[in-house]
TIRO-2110 file (N, C-alpha, C; in Angstrom, 1 decimal):
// TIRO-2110
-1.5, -1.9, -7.1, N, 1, A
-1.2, -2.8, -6.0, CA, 1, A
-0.3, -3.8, -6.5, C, 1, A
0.4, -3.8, -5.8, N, 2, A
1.5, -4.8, -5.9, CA, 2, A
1.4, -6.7, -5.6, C, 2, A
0.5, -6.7, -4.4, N, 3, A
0.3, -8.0, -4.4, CA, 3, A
-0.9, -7.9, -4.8, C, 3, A
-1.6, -9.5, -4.3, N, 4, A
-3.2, -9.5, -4.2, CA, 4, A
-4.0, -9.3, -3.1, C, 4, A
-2.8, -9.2, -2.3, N, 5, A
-4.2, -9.0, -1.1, CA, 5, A
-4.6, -10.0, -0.5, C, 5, A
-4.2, -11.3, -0.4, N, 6, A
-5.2, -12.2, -0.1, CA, 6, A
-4.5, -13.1, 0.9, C, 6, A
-3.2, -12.7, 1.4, N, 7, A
-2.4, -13.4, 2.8, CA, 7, A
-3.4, -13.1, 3.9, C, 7, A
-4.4, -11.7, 4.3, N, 8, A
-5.1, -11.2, 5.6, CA, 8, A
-5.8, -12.4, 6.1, C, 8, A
-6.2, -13.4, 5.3, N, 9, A
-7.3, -14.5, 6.0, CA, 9, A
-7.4, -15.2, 5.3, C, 9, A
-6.2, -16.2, 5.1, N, 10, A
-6.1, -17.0, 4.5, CA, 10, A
-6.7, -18.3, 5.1, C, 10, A
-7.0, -18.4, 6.8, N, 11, A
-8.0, -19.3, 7.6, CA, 11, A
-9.8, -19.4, 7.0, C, 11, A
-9.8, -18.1, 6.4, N, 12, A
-11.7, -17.7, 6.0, CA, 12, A
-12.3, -18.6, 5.3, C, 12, A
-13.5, -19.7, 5.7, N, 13, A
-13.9, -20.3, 4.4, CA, 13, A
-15.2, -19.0, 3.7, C, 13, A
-15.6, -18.4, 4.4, N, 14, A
-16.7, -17.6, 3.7, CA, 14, A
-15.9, -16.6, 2.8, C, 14, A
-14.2, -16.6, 3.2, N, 15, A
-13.5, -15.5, 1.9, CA, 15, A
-12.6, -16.2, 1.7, C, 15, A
-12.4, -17.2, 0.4, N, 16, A
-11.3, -17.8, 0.0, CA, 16, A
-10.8, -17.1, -1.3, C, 16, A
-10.1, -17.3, -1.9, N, 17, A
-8.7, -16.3, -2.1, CA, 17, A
-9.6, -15.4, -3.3, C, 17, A
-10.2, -16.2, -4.6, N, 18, A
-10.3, -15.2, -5.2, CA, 18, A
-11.8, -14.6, -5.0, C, 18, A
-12.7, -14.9, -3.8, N, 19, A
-13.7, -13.8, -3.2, CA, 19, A
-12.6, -12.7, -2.7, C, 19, A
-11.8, -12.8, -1.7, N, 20, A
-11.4, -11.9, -0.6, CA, 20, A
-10.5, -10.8, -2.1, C, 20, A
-10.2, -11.6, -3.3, N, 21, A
-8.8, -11.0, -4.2, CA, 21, A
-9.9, -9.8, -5.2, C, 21, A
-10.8, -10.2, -5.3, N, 22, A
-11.9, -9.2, -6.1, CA, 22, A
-12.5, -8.2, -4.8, C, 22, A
-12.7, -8.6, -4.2, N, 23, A
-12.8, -7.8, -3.1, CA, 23, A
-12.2, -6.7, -2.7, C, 23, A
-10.9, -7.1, -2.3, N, 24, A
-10.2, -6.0, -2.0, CA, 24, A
-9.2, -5.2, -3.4, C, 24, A
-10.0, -5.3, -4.3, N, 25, A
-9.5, -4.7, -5.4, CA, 25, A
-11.1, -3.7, -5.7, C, 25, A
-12.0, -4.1, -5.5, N, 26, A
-13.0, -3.0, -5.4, CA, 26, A
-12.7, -2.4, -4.4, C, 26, A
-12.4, -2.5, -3.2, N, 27, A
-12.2, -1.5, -1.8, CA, 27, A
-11.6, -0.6, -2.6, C, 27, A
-10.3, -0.9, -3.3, N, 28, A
-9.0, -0.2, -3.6, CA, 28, A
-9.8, 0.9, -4.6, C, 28, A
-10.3, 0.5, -5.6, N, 29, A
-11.2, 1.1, -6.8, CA, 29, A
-12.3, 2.1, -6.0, C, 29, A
-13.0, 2.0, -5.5, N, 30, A
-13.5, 2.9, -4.3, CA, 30, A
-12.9, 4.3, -4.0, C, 30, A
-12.2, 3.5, -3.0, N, 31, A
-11.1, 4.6, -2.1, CA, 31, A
-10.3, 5.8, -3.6, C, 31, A
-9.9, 5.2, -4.6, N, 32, A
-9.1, 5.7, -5.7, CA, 32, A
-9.6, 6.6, -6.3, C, 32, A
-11.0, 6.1, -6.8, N, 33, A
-12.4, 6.9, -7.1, CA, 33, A
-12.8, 8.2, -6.4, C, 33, A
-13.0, 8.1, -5.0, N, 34, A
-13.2, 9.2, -4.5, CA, 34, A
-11.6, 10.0, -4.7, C, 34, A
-10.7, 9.5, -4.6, N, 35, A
-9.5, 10.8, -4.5, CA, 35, A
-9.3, 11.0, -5.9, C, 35, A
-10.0, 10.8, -6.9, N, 36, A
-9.8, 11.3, -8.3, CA, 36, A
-9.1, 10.3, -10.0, C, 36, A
-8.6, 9.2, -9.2, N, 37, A
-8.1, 8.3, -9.6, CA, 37, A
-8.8, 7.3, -10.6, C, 37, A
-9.0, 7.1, -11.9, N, 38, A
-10.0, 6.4, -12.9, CA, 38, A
-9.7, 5.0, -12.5, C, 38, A
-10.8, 4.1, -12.8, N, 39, A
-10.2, 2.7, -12.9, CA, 39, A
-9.6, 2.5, -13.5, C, 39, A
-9.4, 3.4, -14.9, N, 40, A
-8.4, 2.3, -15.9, CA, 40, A
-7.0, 2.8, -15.6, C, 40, A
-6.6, 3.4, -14.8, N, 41, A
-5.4, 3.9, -14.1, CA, 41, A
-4.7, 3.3, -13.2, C, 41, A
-5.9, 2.3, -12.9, N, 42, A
-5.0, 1.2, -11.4, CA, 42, A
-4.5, 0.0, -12.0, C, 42, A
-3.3, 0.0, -11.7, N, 43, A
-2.9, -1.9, -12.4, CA, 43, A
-2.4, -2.5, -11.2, C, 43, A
-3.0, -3.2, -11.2, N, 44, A
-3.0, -5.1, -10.2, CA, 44, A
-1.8, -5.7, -10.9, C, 44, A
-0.8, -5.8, -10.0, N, 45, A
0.3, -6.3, -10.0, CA, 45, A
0.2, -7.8, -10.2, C, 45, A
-0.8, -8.8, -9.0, N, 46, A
-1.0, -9.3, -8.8, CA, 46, A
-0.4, -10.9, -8.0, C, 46, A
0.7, -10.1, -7.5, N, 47, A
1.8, -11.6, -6.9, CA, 47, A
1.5, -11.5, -5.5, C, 47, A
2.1, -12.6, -4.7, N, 48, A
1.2, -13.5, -3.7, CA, 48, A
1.9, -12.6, -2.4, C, 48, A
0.8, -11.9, -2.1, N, 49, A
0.8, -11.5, -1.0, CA, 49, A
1.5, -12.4, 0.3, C, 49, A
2.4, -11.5, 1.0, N, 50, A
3.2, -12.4, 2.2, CA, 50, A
4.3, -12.6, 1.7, C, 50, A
4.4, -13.1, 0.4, N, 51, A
5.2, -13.6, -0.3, CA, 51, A
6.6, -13.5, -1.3, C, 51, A
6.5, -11.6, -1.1, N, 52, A
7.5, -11.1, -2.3, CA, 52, A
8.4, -11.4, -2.4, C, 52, A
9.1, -11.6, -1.3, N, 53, A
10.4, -12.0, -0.7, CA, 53, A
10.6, -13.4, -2.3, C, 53, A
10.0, -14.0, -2.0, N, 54, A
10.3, -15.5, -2.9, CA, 54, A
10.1, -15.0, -4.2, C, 54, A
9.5, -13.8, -4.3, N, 55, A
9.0, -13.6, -5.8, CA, 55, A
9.7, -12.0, -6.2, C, 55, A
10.8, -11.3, -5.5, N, 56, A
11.3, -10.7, -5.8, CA, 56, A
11.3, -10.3, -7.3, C, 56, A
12.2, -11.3, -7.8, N, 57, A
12.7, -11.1, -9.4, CA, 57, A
11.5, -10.0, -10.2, C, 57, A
9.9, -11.2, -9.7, N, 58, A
8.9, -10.7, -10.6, CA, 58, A
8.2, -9.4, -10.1, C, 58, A
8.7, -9.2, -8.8, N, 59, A
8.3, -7.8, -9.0, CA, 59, A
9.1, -6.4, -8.9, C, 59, A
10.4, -6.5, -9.6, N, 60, A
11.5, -5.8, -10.3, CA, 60, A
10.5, -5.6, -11.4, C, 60, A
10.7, -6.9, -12.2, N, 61, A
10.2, -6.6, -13.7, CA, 61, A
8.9, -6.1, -13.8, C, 61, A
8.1, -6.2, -12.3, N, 62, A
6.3, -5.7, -12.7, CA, 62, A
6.8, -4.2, -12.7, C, 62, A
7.8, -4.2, -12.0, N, 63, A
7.6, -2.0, -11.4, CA, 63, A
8.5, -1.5, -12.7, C, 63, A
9.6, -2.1, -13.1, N, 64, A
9.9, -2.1, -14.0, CA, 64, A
9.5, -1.7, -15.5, C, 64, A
8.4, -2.3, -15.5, N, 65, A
7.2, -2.6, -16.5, CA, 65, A
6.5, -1.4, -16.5, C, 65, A
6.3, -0.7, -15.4, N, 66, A
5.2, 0.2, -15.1, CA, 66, A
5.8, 1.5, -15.1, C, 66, A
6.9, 1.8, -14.0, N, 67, A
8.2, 2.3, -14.6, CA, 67, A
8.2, 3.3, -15.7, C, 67, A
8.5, 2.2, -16.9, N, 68, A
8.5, 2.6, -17.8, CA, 68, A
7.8, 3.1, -18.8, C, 68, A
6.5, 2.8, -18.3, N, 69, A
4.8, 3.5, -18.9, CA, 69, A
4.7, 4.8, -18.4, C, 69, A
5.4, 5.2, -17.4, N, 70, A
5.1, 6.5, -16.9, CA, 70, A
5.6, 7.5, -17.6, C, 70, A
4.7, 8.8, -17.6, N, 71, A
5.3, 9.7, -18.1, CA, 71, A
6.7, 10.2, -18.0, C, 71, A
7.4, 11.0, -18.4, N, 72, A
8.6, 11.5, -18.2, CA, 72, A
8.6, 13.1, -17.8, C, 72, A
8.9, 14.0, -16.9, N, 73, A
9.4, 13.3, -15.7, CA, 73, A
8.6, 12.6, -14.6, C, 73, A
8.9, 12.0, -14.5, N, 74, A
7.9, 10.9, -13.2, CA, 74, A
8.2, 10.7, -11.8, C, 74, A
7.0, 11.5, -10.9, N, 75, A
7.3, 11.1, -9.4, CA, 75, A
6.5, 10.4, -8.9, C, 75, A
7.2, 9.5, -8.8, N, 76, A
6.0, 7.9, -7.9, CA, 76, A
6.3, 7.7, -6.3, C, 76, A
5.6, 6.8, -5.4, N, 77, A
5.8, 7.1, -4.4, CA, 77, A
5.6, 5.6, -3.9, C, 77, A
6.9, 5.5, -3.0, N, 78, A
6.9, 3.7, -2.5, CA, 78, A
6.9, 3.7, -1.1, C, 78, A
6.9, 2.3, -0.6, N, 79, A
7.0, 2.2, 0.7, CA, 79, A
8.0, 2.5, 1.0, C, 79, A
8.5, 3.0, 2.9, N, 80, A
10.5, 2.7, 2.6, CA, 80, A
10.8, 1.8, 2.7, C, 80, A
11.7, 1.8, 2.7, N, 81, A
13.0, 0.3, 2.8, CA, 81, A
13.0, -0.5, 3.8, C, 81, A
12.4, 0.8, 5.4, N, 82, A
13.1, 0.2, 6.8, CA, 82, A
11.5, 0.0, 7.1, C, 82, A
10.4, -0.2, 6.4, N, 83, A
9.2, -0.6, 6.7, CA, 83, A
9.0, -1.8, 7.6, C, 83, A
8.0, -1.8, 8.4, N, 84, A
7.8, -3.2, 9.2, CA, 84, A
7.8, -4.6, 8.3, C, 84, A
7.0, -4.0, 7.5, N, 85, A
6.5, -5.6, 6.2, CA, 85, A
7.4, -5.8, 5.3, C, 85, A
7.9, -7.0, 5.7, N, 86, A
8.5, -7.2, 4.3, CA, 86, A
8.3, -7.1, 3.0, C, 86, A
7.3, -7.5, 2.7, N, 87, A
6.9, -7.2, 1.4, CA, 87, A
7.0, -5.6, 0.8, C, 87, A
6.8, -4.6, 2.1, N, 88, A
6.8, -3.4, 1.6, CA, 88, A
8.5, -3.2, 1.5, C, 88, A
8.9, -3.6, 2.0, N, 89, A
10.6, -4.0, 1.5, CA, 89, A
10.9, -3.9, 0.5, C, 89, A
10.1, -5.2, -0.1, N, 90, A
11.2, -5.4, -1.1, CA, 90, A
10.3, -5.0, -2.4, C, 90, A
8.9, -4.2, -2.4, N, 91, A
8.4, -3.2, -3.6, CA, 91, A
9.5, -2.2, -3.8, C, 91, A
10.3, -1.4, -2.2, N, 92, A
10.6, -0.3, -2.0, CA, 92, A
11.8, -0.4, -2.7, C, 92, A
12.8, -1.9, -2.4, N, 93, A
13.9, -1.9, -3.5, CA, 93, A
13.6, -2.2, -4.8, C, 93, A
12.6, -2.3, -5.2, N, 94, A
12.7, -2.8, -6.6, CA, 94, A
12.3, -1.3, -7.0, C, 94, A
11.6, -0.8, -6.5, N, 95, A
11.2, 0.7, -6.9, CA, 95, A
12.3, 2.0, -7.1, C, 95, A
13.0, 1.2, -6.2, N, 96, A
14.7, 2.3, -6.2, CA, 96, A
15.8, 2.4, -7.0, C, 96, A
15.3, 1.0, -8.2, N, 97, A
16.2, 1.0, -9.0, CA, 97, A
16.0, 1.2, -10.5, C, 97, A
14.6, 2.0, -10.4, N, 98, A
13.9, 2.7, -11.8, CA, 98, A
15.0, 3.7, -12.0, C, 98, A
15.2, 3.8, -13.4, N, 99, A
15.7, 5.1, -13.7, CA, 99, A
15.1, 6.1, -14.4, C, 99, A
15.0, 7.6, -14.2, N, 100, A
13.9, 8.1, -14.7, CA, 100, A
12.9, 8.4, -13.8, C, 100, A
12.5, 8.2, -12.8, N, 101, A
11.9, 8.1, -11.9, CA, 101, A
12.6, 8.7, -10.9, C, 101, A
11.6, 9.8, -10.2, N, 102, A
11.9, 10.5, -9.0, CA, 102, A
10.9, 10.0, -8.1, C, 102, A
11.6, 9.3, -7.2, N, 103, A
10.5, 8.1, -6.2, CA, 103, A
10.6, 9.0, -4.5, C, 103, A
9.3, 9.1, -4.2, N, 104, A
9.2, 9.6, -2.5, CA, 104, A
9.4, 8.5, -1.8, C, 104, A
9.1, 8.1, -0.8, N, 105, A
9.3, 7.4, 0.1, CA, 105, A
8.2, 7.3, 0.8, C, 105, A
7.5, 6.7, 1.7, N, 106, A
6.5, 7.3, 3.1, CA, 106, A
6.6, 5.5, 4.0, C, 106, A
6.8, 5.9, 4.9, N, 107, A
6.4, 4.9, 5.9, CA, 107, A
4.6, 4.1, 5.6, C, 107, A
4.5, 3.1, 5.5, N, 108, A
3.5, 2.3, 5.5, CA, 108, A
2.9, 2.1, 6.7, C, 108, A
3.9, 1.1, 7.7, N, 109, A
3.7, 0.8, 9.4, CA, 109, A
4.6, 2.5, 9.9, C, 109, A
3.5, 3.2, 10.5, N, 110, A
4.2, 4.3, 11.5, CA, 110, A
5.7, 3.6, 11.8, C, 110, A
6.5, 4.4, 11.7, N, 111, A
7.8, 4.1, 11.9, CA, 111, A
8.7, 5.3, 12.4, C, 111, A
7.7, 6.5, 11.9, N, 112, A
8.4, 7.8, 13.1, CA, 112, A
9.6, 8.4, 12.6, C, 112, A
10.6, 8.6, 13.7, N, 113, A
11.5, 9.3, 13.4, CA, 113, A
12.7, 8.9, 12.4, C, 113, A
12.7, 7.5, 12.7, N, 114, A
13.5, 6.1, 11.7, CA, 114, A
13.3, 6.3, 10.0, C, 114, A
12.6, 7.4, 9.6, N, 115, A
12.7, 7.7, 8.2, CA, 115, A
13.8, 9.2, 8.1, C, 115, A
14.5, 8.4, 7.9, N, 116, A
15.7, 9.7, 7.6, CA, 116, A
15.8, 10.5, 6.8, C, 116, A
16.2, 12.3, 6.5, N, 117, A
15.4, 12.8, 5.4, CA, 117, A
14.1, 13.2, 5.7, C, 117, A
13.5, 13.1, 6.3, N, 118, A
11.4, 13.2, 5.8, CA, 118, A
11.4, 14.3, 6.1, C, 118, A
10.3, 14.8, 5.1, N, 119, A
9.6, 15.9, 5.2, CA, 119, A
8.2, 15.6, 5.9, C, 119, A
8.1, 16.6, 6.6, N, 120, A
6.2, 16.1, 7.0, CA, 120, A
5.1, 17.1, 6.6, C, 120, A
4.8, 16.5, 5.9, N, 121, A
3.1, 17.5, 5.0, CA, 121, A
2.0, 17.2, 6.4, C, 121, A
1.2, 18.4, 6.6, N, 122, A
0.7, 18.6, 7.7, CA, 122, A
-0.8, 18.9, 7.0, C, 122, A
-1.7, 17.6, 7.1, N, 123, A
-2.7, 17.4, 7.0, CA, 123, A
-4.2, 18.2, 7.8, C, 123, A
-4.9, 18.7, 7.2, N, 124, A
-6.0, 19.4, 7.8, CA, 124, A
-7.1, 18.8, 8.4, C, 124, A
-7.9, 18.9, 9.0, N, 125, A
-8.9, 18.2, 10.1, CA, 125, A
-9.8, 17.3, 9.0, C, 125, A
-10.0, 18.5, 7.8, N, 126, A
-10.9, 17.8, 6.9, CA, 126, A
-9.9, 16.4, 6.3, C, 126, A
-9.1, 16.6, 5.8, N, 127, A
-7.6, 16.2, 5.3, CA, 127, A
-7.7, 14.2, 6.0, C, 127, A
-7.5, 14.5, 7.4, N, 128, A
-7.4, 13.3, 8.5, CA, 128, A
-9.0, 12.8, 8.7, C, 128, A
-9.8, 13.3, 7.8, N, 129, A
-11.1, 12.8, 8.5, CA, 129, A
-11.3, 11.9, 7.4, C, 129, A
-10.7, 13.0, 6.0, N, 130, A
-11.0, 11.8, 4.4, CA, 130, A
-10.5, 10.4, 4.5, C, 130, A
-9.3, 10.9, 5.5, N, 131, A
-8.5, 9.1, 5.3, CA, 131, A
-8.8, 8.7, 6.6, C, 131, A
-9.4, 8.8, 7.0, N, 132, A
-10.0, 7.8, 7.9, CA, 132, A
-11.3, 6.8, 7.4, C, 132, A
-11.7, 7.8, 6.7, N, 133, A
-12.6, 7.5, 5.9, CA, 133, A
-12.3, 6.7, 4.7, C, 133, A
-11.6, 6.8, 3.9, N, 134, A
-10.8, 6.1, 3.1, CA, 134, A
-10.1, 4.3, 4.2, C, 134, A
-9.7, 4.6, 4.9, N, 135, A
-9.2, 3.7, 6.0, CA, 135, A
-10.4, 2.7, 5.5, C, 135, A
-11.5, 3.2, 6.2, N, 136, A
-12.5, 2.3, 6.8, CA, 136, A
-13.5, 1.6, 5.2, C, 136, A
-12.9, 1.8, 4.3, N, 137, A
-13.7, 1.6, 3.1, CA, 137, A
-13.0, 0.3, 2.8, C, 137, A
-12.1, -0.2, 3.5, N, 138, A
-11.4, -1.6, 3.1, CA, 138, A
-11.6, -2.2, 4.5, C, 138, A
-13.0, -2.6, 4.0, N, 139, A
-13.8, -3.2, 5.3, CA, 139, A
-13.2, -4.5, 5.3, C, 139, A
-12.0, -5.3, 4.8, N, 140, A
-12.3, -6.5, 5.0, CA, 140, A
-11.1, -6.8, 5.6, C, 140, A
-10.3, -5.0, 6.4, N, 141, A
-9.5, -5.0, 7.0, CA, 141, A
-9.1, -4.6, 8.0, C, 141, A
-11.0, -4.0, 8.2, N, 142, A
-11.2, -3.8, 9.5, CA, 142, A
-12.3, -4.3, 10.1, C, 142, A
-12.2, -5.7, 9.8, N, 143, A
-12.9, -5.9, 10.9, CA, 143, A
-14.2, -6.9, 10.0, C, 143, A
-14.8, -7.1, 8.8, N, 144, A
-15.5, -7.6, 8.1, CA, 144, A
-15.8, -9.3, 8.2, C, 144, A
-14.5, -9.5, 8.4, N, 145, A
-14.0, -11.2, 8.0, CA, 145, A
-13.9, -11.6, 9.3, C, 145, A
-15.1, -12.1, 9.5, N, 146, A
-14.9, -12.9, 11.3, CA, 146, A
-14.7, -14.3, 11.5, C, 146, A
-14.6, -14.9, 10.6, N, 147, A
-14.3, -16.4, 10.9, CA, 147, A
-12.5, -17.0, 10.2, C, 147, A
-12.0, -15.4, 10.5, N, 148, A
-10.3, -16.4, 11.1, CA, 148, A
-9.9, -16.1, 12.1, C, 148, A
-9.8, -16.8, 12.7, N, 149, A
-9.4, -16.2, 14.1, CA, 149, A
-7.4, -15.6, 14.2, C, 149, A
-7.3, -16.0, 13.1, N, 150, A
-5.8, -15.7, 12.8, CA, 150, A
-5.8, -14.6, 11.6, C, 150, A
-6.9, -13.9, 11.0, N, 151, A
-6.4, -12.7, 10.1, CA, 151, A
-6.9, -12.0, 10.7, C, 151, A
-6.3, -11.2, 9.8, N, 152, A
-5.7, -9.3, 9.9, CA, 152, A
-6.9, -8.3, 10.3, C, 152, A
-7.0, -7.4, 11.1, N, 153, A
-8.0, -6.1, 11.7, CA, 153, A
-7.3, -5.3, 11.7, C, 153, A
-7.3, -4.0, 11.3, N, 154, A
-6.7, -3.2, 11.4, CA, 154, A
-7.6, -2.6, 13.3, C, 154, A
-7.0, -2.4, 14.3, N, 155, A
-7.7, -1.6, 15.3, CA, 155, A
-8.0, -0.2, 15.4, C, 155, A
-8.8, -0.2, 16.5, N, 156, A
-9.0, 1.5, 16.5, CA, 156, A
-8.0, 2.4, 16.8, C, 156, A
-7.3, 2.5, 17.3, N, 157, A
-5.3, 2.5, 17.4, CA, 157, A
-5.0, 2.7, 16.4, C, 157, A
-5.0, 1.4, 15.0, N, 158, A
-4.1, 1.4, 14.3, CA, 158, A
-4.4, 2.6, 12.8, C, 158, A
-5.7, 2.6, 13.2, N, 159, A
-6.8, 3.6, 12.3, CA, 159, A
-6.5, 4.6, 12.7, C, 159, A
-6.3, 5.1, 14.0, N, 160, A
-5.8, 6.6, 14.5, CA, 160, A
-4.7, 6.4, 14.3, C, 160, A
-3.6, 5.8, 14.2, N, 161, A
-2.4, 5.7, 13.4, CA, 161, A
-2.0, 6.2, 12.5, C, 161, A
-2.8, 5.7, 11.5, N, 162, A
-2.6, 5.8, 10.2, CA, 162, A
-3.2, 7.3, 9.6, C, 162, A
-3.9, 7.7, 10.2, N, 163, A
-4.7, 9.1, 10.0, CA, 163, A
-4.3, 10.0, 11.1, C, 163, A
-2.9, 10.1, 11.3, N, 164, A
-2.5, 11.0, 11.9, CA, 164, A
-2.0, 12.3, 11.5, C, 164, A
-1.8, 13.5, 12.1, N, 165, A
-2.0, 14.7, 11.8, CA, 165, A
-0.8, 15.1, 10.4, C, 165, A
0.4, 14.3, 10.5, N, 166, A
1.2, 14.3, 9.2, CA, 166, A
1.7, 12.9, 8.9, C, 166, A
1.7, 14.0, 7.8, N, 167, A
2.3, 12.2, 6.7, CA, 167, A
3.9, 12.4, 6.2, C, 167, A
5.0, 11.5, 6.4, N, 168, A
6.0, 11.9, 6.1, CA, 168, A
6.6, 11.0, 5.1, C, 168, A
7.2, 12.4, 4.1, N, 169, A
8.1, 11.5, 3.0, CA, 169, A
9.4, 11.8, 3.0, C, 169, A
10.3, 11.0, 2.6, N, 170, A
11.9, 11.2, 1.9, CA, 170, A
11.7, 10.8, 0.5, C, 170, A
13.2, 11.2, 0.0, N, 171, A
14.0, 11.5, -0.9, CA, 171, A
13.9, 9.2, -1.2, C, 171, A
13.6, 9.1, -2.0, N, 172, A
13.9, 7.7, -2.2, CA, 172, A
15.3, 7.5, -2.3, C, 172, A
16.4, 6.2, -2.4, N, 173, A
17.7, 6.3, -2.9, CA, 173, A
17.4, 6.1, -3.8, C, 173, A
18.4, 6.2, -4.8, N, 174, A
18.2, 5.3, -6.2, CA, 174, A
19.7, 5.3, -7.0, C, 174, A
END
């Protein structure tokens, strides 16, 4: 994970930053777990969620960093470029300019046809039912944290959204 996590409800007094930041790093650890993924395999980036934009530089050199820990040859997989969130922006450029690295692409925010290039992998019933499941295991994004009236829920919409029947990647630039 690239940020911390911790812009969703930033109003919460029952989740202030480093409850909600350990938190949603166990959801993450969870979710990873069941798809095969060891703890000591996940690295926390750790920069301020909302925020990359201001903190660009440092997270060149974090992916950079990481990058270059990767085996050879290496396919990693980033947000794209034309994402809704900024932040998934500007991971996706800093991820584009690893060398050595064969980077996919996938839409974060549904974005549809607007990913130019994609391939769509076509998920099985069981397939869409795991990541829904997975979805709902980062309870504190859907729906957990009731006292901001200004953070983030993921809806029941956005949950069938996200666990829709394909998932599609491009070719990253680089």
């Amino acid at each position: 994970m690239v940020s911390n996590c911790a812009g969703s409800h930033g109003g919460s007094a029952a989740w202030p930053t480093k409850r909600l930041v350990r938190e949603r790093r166990r959801e993450a650890r969870l979710v990873l777990r069941r798809i095969g993924v060891a703890a000591g395999d996940i690295i926390f980036l750790d920069l301020p969620d909302g925020h990359l934009v201001e903190h660009a530089a440092a997270v060149r050199r974090s992916i950079a960093r990481v990058a270059r820990s990767l085996p050879k040859p290496a396919l990693a997989l980033a947000p794209s470029e034309i994402d809704d969130h900024e932040d998934h922006r500007v991971v996706a450029g800093a991820a584009r300019r690893q060398a050595g690295v064969r980077w996919l692409v996938y839409p974060v925010w549904p974005i549809g046809s607007r990913l130019r290039g994609a391939t769509a992998l076509t998920m099985t019933t069981q397939e869409r039912a795991a990541k829904r499941e997975a979805i709902r295991c980062y309870r504190t994004q859907t729906g957990r944290i009731t006292d901001d009236p200004q953070g983030f829920a993921l809806s029941r919409h956005q949950v069938a959204a996200f666990s829709r029947p394909r998932e599609l990647f491009a070719a990253g630039r680089s």
